[in-house]
C-alpha positions as CSV (number, residue, x, y, z in Angstrom):
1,X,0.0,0.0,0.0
2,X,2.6,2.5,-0.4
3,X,2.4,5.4,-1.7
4,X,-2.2,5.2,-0.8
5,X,-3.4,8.1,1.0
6,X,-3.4,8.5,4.5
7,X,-6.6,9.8,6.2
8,X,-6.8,11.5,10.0
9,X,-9.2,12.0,12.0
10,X,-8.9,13.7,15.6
11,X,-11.9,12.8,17.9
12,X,-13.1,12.4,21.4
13,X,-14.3,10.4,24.0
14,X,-17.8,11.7,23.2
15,X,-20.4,9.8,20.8
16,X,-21.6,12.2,18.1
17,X,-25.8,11.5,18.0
18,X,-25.9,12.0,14.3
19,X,-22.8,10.0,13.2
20,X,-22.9,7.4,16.4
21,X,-19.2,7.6,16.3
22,X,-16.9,9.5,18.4
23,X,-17.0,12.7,17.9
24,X,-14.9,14.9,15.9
25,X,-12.1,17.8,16.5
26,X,-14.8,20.6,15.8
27,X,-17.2,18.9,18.0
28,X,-14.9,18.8,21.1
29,X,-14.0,22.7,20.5
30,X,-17.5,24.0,20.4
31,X,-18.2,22.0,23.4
32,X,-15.4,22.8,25.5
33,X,-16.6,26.7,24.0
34,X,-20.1,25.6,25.8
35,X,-19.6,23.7,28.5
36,X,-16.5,24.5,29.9
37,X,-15.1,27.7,31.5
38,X,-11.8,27.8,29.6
39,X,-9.5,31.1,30.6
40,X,-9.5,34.1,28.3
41,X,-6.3,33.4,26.6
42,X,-7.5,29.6,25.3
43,X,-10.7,31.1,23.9
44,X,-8.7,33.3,22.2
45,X,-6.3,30.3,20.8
46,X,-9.0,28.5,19.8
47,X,-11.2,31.1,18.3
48,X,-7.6,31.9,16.2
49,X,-7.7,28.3,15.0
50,X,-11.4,28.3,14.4
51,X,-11.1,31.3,11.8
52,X,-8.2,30.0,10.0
53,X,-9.9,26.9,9.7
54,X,-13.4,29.0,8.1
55,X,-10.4,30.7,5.5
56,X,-8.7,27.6,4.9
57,X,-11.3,24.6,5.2
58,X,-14.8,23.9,2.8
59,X,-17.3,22.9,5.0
60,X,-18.1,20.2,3.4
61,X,-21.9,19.9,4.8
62,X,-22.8,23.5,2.9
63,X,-22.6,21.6,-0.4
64,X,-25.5,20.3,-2.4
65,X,-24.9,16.2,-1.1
66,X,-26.4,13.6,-3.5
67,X,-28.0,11.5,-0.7
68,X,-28.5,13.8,2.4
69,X,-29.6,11.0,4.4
70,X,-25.7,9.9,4.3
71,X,-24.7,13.3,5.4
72,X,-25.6,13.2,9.1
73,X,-23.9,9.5,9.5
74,X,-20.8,10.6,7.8
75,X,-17.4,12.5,9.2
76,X,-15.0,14.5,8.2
77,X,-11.3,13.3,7.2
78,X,-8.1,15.0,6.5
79,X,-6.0,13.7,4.2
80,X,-2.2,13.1,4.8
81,X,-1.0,16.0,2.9
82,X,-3.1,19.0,4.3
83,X,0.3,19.8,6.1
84,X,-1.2,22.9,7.6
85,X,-4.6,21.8,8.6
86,X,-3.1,19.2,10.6
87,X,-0.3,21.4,12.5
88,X,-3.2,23.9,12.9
89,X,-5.6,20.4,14.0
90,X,-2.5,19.1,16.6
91,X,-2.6,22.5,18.0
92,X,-5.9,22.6,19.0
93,X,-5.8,18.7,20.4
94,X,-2.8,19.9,22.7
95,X,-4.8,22.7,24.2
96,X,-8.2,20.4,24.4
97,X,-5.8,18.0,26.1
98,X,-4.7,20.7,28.5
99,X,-7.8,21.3,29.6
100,X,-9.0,17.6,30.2
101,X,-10.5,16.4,27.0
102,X,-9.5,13.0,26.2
103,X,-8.4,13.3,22.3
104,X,-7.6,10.4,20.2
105,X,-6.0,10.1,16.3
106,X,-6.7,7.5,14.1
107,X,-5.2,6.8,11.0
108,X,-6.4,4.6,8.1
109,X,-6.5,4.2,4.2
110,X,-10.2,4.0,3.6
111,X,-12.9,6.5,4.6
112,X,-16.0,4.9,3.6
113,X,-19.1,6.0,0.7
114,X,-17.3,9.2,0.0
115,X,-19.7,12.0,-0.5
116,X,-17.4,14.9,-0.7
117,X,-13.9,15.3,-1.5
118,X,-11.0,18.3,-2.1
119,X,-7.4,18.8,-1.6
120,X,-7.7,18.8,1.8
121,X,-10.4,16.6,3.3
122,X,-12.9,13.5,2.5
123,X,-16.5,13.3,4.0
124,X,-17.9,9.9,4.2
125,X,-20.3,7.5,5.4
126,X,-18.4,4.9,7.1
127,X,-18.5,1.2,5.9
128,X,-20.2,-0.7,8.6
129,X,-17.3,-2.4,9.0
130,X,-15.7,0.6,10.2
131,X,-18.0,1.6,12.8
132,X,-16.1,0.1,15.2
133,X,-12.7,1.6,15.0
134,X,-14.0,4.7,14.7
């Protein structure tokens, strides 16, 4: 398999209720944002990341989606060799980390039913296979 894409995915302990896997690296921001009390200067850090992520990263979810029933069970991927979003996406774990969420990466070479793809990032519905690991 050399030479196949690598695909990350940063996610948390929690179980996203539209997916039913673990949720992703957004999901644990905006609900650290919500739930939490972080200090000042991490709101600020992670508000930074947020907005280079909006000028930096299609939301894949705002495009017209063939079969939008597979959009709420799918997630979000980045591929290998979106450099930056993944220094920018490590950045964000550390600090999540800091503050007591539980992050995890895993790493594989198939997504699932790909419903949207770019340079940067793969949204799929996971094989059922999958489900699992993820």
């Amino acid at each position: 398999m050399s030479g196949a894409t690598v695909f990350i995915r940063f996610v948390s302990a929690k179980i996203d209720e539209d997916s039913h896997v673990s949720a992703g690296l957004f999901c644990a921001v905006y609900d650290l944002l919500d739930e939490s009390e972080p200090e000042e200067y991490e709101i600020e850090v992670l508000w930074d990341h947020l907005r280079w992520f909006r000028r930096n990263l299609r939301v894949p979810f705002d495009y017209r989606l063939r079969y939008q029933w597979r959009s709420a069970r799918s997630i979000c991927w980045f591929r290998d060799t979106a450099r930056d979003h993944i220094t920018h996406a490590w950045e964000v774990v550390a600090l999540l980390e800091n503050r007591g969420v539980l992050m995890r990466t895993i790493k594989c070479h198939k997504t699932g039913y790909i419903l949207y793809e770019d340079d940067v990032q793969v949204l799929a519905q996971p094989f059922a296979d999958m489900r699992r690991l993820l």
